[in-house]
PyMOL Python script that loads the backbone (N, CA, C, O; Angstrom):
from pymol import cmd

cmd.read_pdbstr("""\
ATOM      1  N   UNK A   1       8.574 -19.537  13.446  1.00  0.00           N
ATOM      2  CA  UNK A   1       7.888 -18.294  13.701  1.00  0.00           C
ATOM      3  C   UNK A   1       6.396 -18.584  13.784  1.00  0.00           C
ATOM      4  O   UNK A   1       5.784 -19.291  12.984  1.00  0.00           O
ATOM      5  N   UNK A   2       5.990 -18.097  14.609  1.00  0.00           N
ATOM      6  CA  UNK A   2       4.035 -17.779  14.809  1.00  0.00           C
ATOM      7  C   UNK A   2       3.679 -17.559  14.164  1.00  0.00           C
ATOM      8  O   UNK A   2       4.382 -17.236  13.206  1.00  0.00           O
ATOM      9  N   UNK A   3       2.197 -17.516  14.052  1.00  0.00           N
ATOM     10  CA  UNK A   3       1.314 -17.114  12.833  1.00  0.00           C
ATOM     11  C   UNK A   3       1.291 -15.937  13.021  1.00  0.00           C
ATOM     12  O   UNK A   3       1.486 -15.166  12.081  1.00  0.00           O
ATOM     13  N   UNK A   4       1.043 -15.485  14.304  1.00  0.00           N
ATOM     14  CA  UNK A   4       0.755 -13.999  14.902  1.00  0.00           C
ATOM     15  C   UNK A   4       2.136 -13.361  14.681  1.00  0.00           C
ATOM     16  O   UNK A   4       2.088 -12.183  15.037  1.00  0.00           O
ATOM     17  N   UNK A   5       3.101 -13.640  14.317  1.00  0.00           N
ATOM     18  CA  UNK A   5       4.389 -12.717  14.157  1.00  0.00           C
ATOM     19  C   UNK A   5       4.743 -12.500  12.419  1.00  0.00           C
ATOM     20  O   UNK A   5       5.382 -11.651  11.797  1.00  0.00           O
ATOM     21  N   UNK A   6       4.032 -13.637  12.054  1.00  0.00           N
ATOM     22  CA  UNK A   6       3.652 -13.516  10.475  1.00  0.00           C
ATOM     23  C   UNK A   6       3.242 -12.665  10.084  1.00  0.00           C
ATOM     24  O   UNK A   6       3.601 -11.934   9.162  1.00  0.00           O
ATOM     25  N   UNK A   7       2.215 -12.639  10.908  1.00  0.00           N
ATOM     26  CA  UNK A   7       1.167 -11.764  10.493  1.00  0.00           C
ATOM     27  C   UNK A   7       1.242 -10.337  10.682  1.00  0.00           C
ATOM     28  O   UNK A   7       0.943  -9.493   9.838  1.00  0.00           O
ATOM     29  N   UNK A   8       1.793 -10.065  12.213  1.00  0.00           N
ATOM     30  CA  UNK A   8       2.579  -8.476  11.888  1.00  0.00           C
ATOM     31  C   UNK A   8       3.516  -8.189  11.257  1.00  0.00           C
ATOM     32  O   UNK A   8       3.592  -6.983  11.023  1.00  0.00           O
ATOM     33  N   UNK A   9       4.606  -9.036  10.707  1.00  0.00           N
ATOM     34  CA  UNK A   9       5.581  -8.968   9.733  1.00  0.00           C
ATOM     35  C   UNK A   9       4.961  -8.192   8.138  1.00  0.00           C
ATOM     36  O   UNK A   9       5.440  -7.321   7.412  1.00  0.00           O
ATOM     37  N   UNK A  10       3.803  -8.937   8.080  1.00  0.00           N
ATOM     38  CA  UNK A  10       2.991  -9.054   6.729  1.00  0.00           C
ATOM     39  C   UNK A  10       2.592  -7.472   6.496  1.00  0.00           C
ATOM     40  O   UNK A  10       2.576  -6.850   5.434  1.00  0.00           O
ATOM     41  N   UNK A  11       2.221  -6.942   8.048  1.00  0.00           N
ATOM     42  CA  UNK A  11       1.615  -5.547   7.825  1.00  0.00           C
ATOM     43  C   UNK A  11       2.228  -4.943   8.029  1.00  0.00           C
ATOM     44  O   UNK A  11       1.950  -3.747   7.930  1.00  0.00           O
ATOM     45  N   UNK A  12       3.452  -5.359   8.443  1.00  0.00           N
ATOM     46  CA  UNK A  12       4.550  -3.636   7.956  1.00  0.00           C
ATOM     47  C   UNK A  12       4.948  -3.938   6.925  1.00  0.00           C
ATOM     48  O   UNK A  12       5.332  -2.850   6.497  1.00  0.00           O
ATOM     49  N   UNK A  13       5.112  -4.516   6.315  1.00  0.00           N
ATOM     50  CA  UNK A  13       5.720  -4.819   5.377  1.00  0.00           C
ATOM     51  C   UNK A  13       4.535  -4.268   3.831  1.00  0.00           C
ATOM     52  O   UNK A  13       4.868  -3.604   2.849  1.00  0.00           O
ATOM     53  N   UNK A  14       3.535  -4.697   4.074  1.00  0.00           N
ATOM     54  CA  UNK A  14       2.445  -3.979   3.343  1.00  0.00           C
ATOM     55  C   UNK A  14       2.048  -2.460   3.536  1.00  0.00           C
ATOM     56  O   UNK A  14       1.709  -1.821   2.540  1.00  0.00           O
ATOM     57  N   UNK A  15       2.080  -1.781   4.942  1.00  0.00           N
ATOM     58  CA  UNK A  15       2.286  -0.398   5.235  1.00  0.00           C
ATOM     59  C   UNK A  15       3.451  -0.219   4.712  1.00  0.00           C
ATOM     60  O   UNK A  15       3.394   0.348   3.621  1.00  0.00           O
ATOM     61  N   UNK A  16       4.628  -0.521   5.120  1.00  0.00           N
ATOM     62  CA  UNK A  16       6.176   0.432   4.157  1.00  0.00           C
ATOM     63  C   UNK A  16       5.381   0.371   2.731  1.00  0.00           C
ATOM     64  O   UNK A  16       4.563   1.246   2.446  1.00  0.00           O
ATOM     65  N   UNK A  17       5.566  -0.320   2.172  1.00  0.00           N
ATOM     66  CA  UNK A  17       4.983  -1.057   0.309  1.00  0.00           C
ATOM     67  C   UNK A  17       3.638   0.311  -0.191  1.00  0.00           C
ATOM     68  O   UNK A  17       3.472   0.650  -1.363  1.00  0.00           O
ATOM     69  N   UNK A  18       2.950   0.813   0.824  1.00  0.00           N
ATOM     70  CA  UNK A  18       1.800   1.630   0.522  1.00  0.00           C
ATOM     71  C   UNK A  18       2.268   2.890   0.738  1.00  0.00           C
ATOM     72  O   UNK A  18       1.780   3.892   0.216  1.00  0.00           O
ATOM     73  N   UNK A  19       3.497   2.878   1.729  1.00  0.00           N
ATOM     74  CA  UNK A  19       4.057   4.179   2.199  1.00  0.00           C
ATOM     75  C   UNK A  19       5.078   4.657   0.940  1.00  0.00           C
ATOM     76  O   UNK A  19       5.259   5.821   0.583  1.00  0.00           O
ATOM     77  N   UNK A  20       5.770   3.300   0.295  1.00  0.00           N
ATOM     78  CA  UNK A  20       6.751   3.537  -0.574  1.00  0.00           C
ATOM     79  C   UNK A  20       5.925   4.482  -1.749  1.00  0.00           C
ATOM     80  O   UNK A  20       5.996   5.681  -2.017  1.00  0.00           O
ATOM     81  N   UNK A  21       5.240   3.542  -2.227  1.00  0.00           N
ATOM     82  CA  UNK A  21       4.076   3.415  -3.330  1.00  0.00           C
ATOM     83  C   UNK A  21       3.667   5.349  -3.570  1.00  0.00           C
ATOM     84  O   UNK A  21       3.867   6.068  -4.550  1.00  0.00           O
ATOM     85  N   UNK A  22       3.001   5.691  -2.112  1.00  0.00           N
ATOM     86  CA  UNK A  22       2.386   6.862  -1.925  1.00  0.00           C
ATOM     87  C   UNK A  22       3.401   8.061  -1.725  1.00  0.00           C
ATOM     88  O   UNK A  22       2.944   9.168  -2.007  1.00  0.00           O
ATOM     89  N   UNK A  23       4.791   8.003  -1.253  1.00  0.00           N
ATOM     90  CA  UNK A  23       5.845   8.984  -1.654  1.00  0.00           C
ATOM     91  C   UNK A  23       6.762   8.972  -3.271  1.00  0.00           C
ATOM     92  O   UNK A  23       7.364   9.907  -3.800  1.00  0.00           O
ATOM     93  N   UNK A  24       6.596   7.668  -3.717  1.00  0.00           N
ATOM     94  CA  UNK A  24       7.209   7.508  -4.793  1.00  0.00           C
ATOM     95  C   UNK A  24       6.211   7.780  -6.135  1.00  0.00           C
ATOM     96  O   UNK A  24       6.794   8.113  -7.167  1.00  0.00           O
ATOM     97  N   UNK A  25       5.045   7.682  -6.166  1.00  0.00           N
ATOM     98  CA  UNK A  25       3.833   8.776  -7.184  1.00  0.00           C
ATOM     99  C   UNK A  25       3.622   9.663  -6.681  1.00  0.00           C
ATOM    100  O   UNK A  25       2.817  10.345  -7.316  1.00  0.00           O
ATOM    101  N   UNK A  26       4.155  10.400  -5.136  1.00  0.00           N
ATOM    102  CA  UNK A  26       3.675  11.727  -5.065  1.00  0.00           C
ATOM    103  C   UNK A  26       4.791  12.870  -5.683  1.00  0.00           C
ATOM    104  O   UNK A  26       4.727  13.982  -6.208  1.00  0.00           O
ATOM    105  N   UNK A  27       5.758  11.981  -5.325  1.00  0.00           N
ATOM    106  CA  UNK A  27       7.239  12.974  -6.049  1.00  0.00           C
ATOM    107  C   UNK A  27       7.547  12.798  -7.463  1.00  0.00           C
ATOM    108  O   UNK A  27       7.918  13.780  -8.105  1.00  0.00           O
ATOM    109  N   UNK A  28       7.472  12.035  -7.837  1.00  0.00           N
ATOM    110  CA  UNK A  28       7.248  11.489  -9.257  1.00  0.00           C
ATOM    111  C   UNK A  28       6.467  12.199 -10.055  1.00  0.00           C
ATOM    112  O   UNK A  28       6.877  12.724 -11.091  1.00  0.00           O
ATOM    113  N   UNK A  29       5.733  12.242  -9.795  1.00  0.00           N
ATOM    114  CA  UNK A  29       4.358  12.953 -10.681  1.00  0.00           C
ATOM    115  C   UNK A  29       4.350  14.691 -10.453  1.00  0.00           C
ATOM    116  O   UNK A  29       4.146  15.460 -11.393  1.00  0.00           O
ATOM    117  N   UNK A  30       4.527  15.005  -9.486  1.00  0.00           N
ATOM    118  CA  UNK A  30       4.868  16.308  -8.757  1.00  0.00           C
ATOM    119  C   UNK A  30       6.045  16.783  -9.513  1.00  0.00           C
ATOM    120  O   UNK A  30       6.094  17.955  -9.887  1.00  0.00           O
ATOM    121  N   UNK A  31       7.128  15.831  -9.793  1.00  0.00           N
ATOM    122  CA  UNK A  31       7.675  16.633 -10.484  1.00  0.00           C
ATOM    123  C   UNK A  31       8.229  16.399 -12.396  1.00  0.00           C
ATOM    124  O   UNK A  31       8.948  17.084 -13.123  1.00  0.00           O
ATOM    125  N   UNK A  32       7.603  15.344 -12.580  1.00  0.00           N
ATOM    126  CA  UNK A  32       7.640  15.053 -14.192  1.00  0.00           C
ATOM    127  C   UNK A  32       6.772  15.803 -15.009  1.00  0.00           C
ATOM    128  O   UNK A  32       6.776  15.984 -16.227  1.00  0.00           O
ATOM    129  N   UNK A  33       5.606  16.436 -13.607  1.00  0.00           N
ATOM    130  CA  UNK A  33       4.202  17.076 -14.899  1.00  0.00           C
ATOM    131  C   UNK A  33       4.697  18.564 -14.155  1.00  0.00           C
ATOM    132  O   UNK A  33       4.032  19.517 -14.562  1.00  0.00           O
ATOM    133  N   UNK A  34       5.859  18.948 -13.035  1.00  0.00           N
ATOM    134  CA  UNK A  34       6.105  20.198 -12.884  1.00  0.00           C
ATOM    135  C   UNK A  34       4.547  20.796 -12.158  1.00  0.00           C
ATOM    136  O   UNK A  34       4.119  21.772 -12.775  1.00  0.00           O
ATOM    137  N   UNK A  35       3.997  20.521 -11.415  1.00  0.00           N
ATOM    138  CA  UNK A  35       2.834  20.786 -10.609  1.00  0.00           C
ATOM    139  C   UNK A  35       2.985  20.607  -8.792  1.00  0.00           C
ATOM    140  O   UNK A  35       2.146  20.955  -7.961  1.00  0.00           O
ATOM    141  N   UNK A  36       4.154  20.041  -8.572  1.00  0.00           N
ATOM    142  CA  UNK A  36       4.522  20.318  -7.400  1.00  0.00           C
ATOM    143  C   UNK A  36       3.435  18.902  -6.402  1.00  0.00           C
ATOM    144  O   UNK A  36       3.185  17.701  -6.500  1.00  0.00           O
ATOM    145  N   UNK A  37       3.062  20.240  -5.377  1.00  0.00           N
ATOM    146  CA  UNK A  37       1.893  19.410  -4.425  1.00  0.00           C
ATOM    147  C   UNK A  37       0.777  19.524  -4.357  1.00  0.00           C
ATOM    148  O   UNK A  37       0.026  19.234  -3.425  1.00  0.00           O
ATOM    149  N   UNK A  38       0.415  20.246  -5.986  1.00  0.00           N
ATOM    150  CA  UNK A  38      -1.235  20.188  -6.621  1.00  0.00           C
ATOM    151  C   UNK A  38      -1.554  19.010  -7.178  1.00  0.00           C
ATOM    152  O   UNK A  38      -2.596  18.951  -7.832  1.00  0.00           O
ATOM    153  N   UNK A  39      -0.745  17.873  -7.035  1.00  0.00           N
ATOM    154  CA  UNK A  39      -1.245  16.563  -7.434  1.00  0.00           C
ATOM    155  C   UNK A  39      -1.815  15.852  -6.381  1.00  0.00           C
ATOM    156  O   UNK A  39      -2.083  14.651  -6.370  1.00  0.00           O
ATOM    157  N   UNK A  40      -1.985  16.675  -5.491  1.00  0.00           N
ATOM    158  CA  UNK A  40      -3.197  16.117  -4.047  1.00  0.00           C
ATOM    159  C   UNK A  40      -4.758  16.581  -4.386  1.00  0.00           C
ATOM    160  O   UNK A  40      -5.740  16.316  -3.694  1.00  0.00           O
ATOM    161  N   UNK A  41      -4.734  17.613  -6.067  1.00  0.00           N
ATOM    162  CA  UNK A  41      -6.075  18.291  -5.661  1.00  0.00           C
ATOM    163  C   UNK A  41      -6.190  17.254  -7.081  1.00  0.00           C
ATOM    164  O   UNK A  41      -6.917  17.914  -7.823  1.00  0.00           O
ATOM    165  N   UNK A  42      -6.008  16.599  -7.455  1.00  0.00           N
ATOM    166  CA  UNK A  42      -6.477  15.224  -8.603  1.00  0.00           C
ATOM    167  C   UNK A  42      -7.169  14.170  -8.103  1.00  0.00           C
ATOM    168  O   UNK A  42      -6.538  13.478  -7.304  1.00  0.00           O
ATOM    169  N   UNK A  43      -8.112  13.899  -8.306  1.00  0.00           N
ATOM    170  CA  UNK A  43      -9.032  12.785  -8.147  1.00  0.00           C
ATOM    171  C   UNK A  43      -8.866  11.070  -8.563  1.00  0.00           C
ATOM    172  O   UNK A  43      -9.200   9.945  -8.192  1.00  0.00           O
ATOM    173  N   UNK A  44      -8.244  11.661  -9.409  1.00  0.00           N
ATOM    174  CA  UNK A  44      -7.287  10.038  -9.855  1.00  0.00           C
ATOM    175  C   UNK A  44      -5.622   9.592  -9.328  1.00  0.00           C
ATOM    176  O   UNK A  44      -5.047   8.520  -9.522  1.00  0.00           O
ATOM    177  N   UNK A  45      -5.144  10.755  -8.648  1.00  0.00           N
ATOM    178  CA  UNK A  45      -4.528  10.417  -7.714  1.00  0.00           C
ATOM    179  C   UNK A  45      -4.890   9.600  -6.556  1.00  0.00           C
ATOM    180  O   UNK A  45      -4.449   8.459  -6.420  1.00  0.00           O
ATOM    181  N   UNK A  46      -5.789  10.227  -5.603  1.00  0.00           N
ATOM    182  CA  UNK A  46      -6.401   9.792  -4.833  1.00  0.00           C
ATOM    183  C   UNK A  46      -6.981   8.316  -5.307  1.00  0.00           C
ATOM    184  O   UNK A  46      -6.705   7.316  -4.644  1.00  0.00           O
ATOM    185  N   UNK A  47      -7.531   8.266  -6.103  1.00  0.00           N
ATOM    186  CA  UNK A  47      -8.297   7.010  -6.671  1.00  0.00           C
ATOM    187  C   UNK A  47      -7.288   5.844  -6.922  1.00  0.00           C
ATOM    188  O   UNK A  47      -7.641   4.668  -6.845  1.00  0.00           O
ATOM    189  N   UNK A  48      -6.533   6.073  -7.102  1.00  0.00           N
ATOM    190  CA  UNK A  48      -4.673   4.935  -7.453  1.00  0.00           C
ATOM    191  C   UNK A  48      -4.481   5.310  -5.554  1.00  0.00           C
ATOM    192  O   UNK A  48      -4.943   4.441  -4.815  1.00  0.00           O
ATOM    193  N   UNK A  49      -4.105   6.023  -5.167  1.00  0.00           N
ATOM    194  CA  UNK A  49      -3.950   5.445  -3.632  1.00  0.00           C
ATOM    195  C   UNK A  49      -5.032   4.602  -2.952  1.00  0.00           C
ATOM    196  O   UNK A  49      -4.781   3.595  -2.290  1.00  0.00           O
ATOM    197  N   UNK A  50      -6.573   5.223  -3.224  1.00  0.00           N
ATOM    198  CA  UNK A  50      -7.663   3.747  -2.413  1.00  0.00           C
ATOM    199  C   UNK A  50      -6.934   2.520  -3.151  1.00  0.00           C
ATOM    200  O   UNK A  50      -6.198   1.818  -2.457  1.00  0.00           O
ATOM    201  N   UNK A  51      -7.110   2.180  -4.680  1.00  0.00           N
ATOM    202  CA  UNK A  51      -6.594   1.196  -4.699  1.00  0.00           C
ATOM    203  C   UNK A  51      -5.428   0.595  -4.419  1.00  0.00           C
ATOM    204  O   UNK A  51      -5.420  -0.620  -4.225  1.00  0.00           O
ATOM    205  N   UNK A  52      -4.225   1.367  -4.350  1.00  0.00           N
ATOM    206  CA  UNK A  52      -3.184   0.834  -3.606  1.00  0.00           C
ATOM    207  C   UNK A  52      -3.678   0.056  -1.925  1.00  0.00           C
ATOM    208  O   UNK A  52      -3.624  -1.111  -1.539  1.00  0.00           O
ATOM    209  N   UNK A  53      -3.985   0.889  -1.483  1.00  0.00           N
ATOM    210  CA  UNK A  53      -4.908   0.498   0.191  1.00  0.00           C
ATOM    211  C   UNK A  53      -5.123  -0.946  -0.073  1.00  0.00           C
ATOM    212  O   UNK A  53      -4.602  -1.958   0.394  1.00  0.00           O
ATOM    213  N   UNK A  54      -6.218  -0.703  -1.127  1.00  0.00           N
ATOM    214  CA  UNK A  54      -7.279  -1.920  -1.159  1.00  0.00           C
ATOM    215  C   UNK A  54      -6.567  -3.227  -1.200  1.00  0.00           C
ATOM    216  O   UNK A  54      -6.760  -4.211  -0.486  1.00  0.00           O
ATOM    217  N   UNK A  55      -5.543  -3.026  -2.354  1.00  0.00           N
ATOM    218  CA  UNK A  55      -4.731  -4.043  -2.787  1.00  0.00           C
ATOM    219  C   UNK A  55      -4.048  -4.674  -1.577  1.00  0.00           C
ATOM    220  O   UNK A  55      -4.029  -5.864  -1.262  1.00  0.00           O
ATOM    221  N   UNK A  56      -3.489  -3.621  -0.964  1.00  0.00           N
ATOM    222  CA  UNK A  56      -2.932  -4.201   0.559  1.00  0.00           C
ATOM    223  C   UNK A  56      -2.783  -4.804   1.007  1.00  0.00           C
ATOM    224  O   UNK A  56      -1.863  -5.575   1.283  1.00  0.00           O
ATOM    225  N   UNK A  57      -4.586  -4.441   1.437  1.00  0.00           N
ATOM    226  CA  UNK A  57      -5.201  -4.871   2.382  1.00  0.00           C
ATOM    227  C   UNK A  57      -5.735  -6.398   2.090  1.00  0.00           C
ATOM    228  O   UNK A  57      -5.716  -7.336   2.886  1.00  0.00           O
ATOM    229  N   UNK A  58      -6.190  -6.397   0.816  1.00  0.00           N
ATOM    230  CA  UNK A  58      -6.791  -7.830   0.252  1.00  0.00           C
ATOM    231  C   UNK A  58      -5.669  -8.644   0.328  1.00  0.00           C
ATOM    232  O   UNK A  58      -5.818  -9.865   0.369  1.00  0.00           O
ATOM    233  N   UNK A  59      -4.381  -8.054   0.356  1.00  0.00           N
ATOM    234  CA  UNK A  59      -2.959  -9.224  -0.082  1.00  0.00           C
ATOM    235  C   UNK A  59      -3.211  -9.643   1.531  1.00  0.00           C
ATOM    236  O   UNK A  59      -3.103 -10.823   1.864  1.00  0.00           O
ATOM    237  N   UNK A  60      -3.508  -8.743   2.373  1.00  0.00           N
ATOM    238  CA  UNK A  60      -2.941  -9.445   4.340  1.00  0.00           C
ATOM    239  C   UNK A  60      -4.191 -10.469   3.928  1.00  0.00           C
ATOM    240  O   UNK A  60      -4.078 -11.631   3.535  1.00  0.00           O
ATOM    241  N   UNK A  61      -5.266  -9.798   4.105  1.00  0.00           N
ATOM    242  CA  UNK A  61      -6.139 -10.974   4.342  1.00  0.00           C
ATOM    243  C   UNK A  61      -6.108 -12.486   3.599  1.00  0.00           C
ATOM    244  O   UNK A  61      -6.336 -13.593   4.087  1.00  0.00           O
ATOM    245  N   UNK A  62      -5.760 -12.124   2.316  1.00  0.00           N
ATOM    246  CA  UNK A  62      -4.970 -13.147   1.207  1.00  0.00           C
ATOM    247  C   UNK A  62      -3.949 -14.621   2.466  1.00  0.00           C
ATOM    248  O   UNK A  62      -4.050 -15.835   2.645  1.00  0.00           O
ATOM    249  N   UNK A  63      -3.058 -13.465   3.020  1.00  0.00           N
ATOM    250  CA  UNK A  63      -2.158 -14.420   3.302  1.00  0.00           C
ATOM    251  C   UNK A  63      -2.864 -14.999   4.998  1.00  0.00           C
ATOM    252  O   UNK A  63      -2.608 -16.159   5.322  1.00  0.00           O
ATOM    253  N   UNK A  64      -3.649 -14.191   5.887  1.00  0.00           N
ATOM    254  CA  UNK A  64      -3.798 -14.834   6.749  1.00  0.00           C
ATOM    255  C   UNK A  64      -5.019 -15.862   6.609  1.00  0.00           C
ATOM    256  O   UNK A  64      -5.362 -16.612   7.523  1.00  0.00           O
ATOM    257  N   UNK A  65      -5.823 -15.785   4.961  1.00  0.00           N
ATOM    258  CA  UNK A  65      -6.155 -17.202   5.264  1.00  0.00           C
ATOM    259  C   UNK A  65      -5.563 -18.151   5.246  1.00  0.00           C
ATOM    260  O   UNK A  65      -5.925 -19.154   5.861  1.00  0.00           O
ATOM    261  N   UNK A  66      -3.972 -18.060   4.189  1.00  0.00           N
ATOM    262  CA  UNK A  66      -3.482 -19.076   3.908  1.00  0.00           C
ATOM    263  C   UNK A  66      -2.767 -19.284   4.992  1.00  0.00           C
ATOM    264  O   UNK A  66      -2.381 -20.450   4.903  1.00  0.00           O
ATOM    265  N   UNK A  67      -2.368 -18.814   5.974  1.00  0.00           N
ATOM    266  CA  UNK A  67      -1.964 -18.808   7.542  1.00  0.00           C
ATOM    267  C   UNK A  67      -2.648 -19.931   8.349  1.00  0.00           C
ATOM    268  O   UNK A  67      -2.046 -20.736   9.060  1.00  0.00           O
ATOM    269  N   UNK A  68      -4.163 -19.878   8.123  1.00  0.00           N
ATOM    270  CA  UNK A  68      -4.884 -20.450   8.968  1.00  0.00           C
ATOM    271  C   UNK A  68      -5.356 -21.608   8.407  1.00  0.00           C
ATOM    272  O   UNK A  68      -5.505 -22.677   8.997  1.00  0.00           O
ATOM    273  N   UNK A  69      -5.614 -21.350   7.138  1.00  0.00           N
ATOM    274  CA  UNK A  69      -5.283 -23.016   6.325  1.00  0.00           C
ATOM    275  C   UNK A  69      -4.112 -23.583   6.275  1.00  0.00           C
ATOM    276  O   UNK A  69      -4.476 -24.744   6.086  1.00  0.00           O
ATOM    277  N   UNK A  70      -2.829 -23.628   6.308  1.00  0.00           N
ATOM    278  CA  UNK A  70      -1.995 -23.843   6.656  1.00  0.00           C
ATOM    279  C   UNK A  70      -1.476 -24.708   7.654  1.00  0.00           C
ATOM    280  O   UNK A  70      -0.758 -25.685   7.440  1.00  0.00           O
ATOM    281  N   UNK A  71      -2.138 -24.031   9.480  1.00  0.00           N
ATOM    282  CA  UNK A  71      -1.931 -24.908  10.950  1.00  0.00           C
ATOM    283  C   UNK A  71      -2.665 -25.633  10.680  1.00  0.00           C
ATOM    284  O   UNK A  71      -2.927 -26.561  11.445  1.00  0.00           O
TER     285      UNK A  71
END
""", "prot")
cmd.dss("prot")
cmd.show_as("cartoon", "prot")
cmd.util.cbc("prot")
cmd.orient("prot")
């Protein structure tokens, strides 16, 4: 396999993982604290999803250096 097929592999695979992440604390929390879809108006919600993002995002770039150190 390519680096370049790696590498889109890597980002769906990190989008599903952020998508999982972001339906599985939105329902979760929505319904253990019984608040529904007022856990969008929390600030530390939001703040655990940038970092989910961030994390991501740092893991692709993570792996396409080791991609390019690698060839």
């Amino acid at each position: 396999m390519d680096k370049e097929k790696m590498l889109n592999l890597m980002r769906y695979w990190l989008f599903g993982t952020f998508v999982i992440v972001f339906v599985a604390a939105t329902v979760y929390v929505g319904v253990a604290l019984g608040t529904g879809l007022a856990i969008f108006k929390e600030p530390f919600f939001w703040l655990a999803m940038v970092i989910t993002g961030a994390l991501c995002a740092v893991w692709y770039y993570i792996y396409k250096w080791y991609l390019d150190k690698k060839a």
